[in-house]
N, C-alpha and C positions, 0 to 999 in steps of 0.2 A: 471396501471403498474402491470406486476404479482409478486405476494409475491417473487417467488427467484429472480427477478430483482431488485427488492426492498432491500435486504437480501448481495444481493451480493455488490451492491450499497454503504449500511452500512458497508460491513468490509471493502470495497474497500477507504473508507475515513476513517477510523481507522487507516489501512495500511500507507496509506498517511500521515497521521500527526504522527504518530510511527517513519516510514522513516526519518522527518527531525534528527532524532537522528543518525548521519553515524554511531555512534559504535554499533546499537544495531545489531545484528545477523539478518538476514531475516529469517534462522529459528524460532526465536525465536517471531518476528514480525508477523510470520504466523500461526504458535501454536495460540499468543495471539489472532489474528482475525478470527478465527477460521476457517482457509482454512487447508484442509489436510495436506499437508508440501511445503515445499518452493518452488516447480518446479510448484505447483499450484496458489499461489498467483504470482510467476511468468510469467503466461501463462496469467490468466486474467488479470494483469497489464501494459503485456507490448504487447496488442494489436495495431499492426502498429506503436509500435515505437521502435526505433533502441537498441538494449540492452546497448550498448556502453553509453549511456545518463543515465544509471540507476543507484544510486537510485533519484538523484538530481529533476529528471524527473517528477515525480511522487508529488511532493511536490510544493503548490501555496504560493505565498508570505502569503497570510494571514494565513495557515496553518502555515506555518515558523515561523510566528511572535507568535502565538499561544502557540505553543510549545516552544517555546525559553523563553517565559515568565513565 
């Protein structure tokens, strides 16, 4: 796998478990994971899926349970 697949991979599950928080900002969410600003972690996130599903979308039960704890 190449390092920025790899890289991108790792903020993309940060993103993720951050998300199960509804109140936090996705600016703020996208600062933290270090994508440029929010229309970028936007773009790599919501490949082939409906924007309307988002943020919920993006978050796995076990993530959920993760962060909730």
């Amino acid at each position: 796998m190449p390092v920025h697949t790899f890289r991108l991979n790792q903020q993309l599950c940060a993103a993720r478990a951050k998300m199960a928080h509804i109140d936090t900002p996705l600016a703020q969410i996208a600062y933290e994971c270090g994508f440029a600003d929010e229309s970028h972690l936007v773009r790599k996130s919501l490949r082939g899926k409906d924007p309307g599903i988002y943020p919920g979308a993006f978050v796995t039960n076990k993530e959920r349970a993760s962060a909730l704890s």
